[in-house]
PDB file as gemmi writes it, atoms N, CA and C in Angstrom:
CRYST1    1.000    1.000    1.000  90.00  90.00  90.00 P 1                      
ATOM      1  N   UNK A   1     -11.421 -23.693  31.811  1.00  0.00           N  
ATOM      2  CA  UNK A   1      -9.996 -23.657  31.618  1.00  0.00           C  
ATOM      3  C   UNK A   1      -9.396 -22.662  32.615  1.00  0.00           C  
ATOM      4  N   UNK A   2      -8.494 -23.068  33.021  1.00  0.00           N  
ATOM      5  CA  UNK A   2      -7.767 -21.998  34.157  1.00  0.00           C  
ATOM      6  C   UNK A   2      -6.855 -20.793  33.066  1.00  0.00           C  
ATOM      7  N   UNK A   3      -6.621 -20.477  34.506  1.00  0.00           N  
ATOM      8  CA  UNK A   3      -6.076 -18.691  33.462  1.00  0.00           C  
ATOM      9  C   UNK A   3      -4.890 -19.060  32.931  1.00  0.00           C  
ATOM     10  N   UNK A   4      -3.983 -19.495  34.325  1.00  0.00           N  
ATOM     11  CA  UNK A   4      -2.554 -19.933  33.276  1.00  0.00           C  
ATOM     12  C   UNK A   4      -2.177 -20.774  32.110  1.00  0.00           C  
ATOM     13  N   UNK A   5      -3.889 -21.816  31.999  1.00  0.00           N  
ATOM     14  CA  UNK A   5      -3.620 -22.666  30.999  1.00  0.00           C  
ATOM     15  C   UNK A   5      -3.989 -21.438  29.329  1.00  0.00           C  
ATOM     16  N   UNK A   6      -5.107 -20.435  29.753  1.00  0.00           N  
ATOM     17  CA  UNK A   6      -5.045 -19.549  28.926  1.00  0.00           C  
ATOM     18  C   UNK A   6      -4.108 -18.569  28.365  1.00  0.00           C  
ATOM     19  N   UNK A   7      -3.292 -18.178  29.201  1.00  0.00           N  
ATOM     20  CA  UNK A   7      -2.447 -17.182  29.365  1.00  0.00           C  
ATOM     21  C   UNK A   7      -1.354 -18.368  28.498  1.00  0.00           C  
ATOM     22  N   UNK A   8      -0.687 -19.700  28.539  1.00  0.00           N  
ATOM     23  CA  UNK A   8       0.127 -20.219  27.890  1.00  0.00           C  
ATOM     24  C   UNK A   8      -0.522 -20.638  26.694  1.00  0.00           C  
ATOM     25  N   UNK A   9      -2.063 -20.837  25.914  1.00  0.00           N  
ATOM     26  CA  UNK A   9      -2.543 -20.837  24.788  1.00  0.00           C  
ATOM     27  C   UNK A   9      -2.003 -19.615  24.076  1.00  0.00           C  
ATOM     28  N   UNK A  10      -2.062 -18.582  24.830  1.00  0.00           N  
ATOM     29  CA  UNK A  10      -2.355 -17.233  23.844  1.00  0.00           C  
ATOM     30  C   UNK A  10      -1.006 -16.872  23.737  1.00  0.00           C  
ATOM     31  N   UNK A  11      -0.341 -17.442  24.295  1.00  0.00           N  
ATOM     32  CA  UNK A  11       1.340 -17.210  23.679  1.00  0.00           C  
ATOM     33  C   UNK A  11       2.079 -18.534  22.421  1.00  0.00           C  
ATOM     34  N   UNK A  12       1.140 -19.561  22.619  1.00  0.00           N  
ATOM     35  CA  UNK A  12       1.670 -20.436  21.652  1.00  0.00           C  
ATOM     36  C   UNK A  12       0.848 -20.313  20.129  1.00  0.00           C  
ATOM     37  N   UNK A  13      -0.273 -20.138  20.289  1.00  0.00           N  
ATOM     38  CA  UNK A  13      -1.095 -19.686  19.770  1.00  0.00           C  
ATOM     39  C   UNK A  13      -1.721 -18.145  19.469  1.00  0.00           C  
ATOM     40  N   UNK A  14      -1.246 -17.298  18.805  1.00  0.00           N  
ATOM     41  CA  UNK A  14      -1.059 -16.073  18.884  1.00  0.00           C  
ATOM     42  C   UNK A  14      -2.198 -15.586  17.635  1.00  0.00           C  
ATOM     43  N   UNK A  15      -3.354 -15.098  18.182  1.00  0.00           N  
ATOM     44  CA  UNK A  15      -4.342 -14.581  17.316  1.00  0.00           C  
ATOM     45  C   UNK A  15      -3.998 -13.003  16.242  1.00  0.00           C  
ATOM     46  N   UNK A  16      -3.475 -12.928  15.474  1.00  0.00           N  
ATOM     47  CA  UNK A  16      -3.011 -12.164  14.848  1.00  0.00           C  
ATOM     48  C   UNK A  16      -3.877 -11.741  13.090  1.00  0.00           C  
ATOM     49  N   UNK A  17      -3.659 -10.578  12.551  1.00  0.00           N  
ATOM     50  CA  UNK A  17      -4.805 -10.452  11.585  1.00  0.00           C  
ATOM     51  C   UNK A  17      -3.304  -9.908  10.237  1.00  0.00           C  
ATOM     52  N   UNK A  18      -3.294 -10.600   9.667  1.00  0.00           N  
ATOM     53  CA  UNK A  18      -2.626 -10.752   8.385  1.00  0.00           C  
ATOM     54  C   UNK A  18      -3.265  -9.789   7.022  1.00  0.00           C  
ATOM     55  N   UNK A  19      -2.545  -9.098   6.380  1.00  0.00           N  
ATOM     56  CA  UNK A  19      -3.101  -8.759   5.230  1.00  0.00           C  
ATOM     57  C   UNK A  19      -3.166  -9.872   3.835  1.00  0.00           C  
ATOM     58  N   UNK A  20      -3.734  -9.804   2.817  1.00  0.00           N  
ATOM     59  CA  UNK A  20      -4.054 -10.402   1.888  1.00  0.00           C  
ATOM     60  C   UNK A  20      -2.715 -10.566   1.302  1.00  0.00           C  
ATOM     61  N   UNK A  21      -1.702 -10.005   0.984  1.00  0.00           N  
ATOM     62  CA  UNK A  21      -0.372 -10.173  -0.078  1.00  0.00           C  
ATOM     63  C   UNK A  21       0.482 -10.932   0.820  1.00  0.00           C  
ATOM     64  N   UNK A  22       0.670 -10.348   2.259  1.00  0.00           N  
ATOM     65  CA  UNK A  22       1.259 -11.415   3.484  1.00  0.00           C  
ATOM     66  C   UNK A  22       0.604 -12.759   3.537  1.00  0.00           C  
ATOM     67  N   UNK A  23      -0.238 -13.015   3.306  1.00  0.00           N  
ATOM     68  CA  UNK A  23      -0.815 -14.509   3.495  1.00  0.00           C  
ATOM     69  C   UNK A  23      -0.601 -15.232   2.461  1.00  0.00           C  
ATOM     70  N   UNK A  24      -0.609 -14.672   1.128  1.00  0.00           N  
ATOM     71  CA  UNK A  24       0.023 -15.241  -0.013  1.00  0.00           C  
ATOM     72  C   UNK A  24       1.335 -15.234  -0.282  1.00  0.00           C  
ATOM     73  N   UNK A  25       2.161 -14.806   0.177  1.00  0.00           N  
ATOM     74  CA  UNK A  25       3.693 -15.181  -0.028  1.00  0.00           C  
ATOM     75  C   UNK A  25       3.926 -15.820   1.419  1.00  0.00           C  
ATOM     76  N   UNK A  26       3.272 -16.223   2.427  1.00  0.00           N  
ATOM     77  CA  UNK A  26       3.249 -17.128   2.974  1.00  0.00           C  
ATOM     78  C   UNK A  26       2.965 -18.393   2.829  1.00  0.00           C  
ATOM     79  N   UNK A  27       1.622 -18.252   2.050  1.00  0.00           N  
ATOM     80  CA  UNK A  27       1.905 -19.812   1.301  1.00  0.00           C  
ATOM     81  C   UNK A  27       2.222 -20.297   0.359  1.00  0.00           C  
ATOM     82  N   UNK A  28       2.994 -19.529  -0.481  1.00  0.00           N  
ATOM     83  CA  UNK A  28       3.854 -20.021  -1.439  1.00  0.00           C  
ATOM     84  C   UNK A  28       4.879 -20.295  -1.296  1.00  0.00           C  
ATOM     85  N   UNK A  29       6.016 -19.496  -0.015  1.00  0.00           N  
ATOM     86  CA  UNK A  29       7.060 -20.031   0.639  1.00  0.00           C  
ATOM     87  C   UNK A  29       6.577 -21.583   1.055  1.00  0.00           C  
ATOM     88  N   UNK A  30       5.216 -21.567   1.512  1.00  0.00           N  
ATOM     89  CA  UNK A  30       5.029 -23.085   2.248  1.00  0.00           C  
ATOM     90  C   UNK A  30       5.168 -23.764   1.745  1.00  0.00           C  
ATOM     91  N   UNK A  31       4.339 -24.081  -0.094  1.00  0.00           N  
ATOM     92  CA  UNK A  31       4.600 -24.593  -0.988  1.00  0.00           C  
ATOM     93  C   UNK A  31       5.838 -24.806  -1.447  1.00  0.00           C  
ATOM     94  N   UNK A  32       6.797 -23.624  -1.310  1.00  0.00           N  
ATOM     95  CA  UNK A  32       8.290 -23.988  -2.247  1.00  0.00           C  
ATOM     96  C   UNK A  32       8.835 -24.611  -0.672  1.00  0.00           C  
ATOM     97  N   UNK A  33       8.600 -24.387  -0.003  1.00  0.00           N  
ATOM     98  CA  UNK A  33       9.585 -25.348   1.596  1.00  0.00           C  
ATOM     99  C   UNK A  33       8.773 -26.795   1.108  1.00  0.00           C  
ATOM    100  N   UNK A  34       7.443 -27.111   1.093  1.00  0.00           N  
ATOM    101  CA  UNK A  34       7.614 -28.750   0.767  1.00  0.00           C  
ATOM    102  C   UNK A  34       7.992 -29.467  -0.512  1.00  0.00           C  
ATOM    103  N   UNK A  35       8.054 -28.418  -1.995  1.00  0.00           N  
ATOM    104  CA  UNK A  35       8.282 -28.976  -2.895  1.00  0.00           C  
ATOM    105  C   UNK A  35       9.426 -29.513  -2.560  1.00  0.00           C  
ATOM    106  N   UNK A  36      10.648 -28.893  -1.773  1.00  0.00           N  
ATOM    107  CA  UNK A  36      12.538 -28.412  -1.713  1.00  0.00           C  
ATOM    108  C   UNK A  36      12.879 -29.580  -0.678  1.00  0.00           C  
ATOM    109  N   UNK A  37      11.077 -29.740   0.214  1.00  0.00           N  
ATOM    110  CA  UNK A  37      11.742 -31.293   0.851  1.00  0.00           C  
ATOM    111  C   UNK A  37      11.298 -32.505   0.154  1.00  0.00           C  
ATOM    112  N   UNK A  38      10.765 -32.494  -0.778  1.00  0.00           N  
ATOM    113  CA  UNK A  38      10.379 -33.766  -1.523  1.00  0.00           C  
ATOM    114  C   UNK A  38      11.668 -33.632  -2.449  1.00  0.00           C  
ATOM    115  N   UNK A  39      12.389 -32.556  -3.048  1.00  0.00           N  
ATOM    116  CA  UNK A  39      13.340 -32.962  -4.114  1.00  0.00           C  
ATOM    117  C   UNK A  39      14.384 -33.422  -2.718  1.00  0.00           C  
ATOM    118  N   UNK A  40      14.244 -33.182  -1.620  1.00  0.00           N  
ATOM    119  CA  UNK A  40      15.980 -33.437  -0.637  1.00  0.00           C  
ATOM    120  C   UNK A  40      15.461 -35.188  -0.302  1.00  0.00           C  
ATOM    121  N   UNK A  41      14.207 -35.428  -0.251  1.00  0.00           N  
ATOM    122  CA  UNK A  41      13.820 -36.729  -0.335  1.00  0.00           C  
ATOM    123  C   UNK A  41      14.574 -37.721  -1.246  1.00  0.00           C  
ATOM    124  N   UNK A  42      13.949 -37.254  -2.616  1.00  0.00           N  
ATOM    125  CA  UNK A  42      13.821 -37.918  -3.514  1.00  0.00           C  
ATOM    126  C   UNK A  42      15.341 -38.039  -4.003  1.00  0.00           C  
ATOM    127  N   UNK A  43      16.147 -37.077  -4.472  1.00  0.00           N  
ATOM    128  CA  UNK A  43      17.523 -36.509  -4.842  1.00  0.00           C  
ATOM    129  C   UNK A  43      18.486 -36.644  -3.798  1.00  0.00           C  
ATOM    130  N   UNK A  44      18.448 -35.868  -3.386  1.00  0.00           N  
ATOM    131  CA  UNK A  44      19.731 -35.561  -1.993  1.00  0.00           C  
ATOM    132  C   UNK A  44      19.672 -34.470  -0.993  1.00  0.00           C  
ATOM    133  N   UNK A  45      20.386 -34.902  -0.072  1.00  0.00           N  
ATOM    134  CA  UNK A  45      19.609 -33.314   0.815  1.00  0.00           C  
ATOM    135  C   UNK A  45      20.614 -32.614   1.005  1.00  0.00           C  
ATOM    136  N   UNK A  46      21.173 -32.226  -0.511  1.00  0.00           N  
ATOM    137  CA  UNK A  46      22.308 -30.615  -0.746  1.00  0.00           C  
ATOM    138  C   UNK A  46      21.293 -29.630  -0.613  1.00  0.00           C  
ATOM    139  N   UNK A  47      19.959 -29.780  -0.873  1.00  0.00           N  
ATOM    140  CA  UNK A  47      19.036 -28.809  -0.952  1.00  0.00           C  
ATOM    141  C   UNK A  47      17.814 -28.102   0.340  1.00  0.00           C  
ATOM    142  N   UNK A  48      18.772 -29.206   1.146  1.00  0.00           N  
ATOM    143  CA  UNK A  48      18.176 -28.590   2.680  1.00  0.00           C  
ATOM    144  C   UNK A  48      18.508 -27.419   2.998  1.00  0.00           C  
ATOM    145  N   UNK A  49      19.347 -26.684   2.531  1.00  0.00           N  
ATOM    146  CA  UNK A  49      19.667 -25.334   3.018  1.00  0.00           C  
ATOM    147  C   UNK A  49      18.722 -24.053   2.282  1.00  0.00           C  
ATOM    148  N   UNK A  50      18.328 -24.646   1.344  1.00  0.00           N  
ATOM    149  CA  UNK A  50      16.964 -23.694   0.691  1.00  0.00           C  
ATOM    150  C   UNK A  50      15.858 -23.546   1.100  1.00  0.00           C  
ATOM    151  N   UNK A  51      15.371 -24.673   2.380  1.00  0.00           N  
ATOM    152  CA  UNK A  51      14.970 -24.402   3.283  1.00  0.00           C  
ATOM    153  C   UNK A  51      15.153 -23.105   4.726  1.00  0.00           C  
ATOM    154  N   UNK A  52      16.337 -23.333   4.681  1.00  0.00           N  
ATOM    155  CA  UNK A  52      16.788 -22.318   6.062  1.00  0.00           C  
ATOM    156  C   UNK A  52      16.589 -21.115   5.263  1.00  0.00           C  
ATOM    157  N   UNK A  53      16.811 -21.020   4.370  1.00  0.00           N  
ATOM    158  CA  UNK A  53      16.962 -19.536   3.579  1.00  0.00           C  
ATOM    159  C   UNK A  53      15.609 -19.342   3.434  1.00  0.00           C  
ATOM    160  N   UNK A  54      14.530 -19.488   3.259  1.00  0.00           N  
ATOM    161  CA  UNK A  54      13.565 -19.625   3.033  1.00  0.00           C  
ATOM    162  C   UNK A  54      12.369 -19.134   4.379  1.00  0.00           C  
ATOM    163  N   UNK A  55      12.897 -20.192   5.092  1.00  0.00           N  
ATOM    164  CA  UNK A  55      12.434 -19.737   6.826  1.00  0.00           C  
ATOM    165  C   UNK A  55      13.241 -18.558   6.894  1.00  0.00           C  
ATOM    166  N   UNK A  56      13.989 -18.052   6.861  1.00  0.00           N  
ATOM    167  CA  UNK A  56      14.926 -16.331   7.017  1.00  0.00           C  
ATOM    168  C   UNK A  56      13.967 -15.330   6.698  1.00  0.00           C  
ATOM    169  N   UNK A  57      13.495 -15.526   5.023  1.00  0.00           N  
ATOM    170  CA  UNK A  57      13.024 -14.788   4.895  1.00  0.00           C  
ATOM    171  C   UNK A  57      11.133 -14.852   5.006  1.00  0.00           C  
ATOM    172  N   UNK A  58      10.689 -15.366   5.732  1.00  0.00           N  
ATOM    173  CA  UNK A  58       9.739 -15.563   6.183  1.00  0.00           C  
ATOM    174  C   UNK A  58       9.628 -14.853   7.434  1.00  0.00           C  
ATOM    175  N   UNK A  59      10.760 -15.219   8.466  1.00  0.00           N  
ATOM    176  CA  UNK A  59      10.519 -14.453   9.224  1.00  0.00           C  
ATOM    177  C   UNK A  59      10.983 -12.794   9.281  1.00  0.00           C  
ATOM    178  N   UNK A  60      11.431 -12.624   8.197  1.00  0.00           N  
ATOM    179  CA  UNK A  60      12.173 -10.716   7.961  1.00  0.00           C  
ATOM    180  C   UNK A  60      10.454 -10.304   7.794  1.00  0.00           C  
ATOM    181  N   UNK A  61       9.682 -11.546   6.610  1.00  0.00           N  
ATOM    182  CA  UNK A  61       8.600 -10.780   6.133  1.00  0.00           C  
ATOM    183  C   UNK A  61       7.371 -10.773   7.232  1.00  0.00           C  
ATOM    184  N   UNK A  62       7.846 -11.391   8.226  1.00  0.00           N  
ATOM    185  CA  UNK A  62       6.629 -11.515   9.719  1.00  0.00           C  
ATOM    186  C   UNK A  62       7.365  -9.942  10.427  1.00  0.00           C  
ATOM    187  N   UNK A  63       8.827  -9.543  10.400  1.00  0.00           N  
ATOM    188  CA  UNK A  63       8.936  -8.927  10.844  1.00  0.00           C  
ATOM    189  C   UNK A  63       8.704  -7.222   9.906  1.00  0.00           C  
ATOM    190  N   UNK A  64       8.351  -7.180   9.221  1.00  0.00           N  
ATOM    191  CA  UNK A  64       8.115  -6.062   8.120  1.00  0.00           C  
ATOM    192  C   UNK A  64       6.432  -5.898   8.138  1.00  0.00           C  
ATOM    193  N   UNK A  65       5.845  -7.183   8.069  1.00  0.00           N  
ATOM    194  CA  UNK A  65       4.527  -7.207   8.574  1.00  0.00           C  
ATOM    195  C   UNK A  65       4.437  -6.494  10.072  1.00  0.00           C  
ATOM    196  N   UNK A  66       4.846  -6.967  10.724  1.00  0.00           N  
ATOM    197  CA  UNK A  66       4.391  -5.946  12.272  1.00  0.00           C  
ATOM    198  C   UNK A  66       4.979  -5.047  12.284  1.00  0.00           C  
ATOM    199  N   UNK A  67       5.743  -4.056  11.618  1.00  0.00           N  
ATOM    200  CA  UNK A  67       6.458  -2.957  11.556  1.00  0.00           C  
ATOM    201  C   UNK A  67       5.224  -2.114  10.609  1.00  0.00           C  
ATOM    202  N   UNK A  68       4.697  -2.777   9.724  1.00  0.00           N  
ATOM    203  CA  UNK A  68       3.799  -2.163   9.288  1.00  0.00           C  
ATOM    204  C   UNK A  68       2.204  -1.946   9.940  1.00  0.00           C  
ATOM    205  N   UNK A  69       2.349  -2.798  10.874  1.00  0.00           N  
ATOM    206  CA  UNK A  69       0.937  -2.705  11.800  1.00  0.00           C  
ATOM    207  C   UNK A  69       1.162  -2.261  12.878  1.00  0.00           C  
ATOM    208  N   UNK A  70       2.258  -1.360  12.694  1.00  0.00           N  
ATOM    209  CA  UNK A  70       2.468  -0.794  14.540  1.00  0.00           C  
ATOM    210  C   UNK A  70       2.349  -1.809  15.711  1.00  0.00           C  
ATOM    211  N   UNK A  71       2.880  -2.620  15.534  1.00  0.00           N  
ATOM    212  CA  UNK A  71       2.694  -3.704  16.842  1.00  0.00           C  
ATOM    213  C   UNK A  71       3.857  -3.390  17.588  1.00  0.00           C  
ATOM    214  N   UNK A  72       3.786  -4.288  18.443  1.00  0.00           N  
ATOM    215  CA  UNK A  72       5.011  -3.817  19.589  1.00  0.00           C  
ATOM    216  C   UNK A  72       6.786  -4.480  18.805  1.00  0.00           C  
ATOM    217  N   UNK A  73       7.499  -3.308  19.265  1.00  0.00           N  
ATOM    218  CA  UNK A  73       8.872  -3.334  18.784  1.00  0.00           C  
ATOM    219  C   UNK A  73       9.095  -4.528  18.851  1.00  0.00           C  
ATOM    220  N   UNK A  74       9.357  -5.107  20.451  1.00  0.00           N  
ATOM    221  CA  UNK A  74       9.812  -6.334  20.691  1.00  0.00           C  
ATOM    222  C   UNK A  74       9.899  -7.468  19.439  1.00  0.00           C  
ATOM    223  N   UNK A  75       8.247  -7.564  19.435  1.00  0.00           N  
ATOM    224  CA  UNK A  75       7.630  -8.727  18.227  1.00  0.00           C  
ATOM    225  C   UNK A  75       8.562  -8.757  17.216  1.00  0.00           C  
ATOM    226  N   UNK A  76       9.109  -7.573  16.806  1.00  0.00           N  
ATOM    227  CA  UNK A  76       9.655  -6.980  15.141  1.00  0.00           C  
ATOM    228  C   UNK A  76      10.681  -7.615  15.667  1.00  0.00           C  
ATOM    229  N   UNK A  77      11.668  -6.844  16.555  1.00  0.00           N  
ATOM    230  CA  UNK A  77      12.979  -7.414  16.620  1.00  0.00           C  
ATOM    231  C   UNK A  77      12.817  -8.940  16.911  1.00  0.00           C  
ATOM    232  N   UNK A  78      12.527  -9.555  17.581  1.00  0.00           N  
ATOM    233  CA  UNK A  78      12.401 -10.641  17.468  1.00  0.00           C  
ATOM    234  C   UNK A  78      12.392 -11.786  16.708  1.00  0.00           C  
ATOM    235  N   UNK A  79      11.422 -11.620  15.572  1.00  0.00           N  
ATOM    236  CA  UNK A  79      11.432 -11.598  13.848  1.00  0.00           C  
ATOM    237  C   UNK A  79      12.911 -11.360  13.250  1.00  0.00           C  
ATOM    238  N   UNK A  80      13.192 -10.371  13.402  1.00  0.00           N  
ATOM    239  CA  UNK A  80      14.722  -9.702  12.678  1.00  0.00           C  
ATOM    240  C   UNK A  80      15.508 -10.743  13.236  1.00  0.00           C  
ATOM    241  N   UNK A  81      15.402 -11.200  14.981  1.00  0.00           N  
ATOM    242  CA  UNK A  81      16.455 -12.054  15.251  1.00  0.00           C  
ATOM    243  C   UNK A  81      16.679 -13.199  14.797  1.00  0.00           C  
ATOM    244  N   UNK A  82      15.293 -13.743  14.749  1.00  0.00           N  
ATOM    245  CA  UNK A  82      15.067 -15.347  14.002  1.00  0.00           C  
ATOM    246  C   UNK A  82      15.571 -15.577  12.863  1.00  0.00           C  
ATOM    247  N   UNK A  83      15.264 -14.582  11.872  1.00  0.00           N  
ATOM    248  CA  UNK A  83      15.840 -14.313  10.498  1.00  0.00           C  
ATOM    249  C   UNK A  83      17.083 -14.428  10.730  1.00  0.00           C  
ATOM    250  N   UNK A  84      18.280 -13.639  11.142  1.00  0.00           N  
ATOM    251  CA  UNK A  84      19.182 -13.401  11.409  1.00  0.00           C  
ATOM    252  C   UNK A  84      19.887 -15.361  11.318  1.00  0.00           C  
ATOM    253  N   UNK A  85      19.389 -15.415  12.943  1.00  0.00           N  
ATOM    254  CA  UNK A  85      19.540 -17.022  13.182  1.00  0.00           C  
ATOM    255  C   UNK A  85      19.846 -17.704  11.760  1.00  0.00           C  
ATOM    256  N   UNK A  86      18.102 -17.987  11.055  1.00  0.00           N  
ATOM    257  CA  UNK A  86      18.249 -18.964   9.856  1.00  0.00           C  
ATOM    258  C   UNK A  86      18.856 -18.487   8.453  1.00  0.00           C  
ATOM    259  N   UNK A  87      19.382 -17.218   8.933  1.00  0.00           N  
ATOM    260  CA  UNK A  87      20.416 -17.047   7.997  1.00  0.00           C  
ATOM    261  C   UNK A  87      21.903 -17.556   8.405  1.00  0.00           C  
ATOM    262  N   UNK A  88      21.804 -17.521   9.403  1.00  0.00           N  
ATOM    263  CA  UNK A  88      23.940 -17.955   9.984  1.00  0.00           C  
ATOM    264  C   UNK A  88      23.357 -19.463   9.772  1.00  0.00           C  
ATOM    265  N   UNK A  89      22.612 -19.937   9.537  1.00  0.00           N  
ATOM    266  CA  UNK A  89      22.533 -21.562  10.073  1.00  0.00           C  
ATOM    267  C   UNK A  89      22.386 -21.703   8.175  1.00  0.00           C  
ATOM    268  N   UNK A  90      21.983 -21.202   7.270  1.00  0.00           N  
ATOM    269  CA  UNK A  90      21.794 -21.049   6.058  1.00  0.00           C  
ATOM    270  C   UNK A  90      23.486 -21.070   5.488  1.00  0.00           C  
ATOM    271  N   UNK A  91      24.010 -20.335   5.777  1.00  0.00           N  
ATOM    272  CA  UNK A  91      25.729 -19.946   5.610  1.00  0.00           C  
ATOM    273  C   UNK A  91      27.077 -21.053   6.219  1.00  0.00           C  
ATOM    274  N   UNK A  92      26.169 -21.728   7.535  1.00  0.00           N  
ATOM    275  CA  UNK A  92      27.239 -22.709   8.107  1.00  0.00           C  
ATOM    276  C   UNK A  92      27.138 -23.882   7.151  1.00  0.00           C  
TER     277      UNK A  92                                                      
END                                                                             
């Protein structure tokens, strides 16, 4: 594999080490994001926005996670911004 094809893996694909309580309210958000698209399926999709809210706070809790592992600022704010995002898109 060439380098740049490596160098663009390891940015899409980001090897990262999670604690045990972070990985579980990660997949229970996952769980309540597909239950919320089977009821917008099945029902109506007034309930697509419990989604965006949902991704918000997923990413506050990716960004609270690397604030707690000393990782680089950037990463955090970054996180904070995304959140931010699927919160105004949550509100429109």
């Amino acid at each position: 594999m060439s380098n740049k094809l490596k160098y663009v893996m390891g940015l899409l694909f980001e090897k990262r080490e999670s604690t045990k309580p972070f990985i579980l309210i990660r997949y229970l958000m996952i769980i309540a994001m597909g239950l919320i698209l089977i009821l917008c399926i099945i029902i109506d999709f007034n309930f697509i926005k419990n989604i965006y809210l949902l991704l918000g706070i997923g990413s506050i809790i990716d960004g609270f996670e690397s604030f707690l592992n000393k990782e680089n600022k950037r990463q955090m704010l970054l996180n904070f911004g995304i959140a931010f995002m699927w919160f105004v898109v949550f509100l429109i």
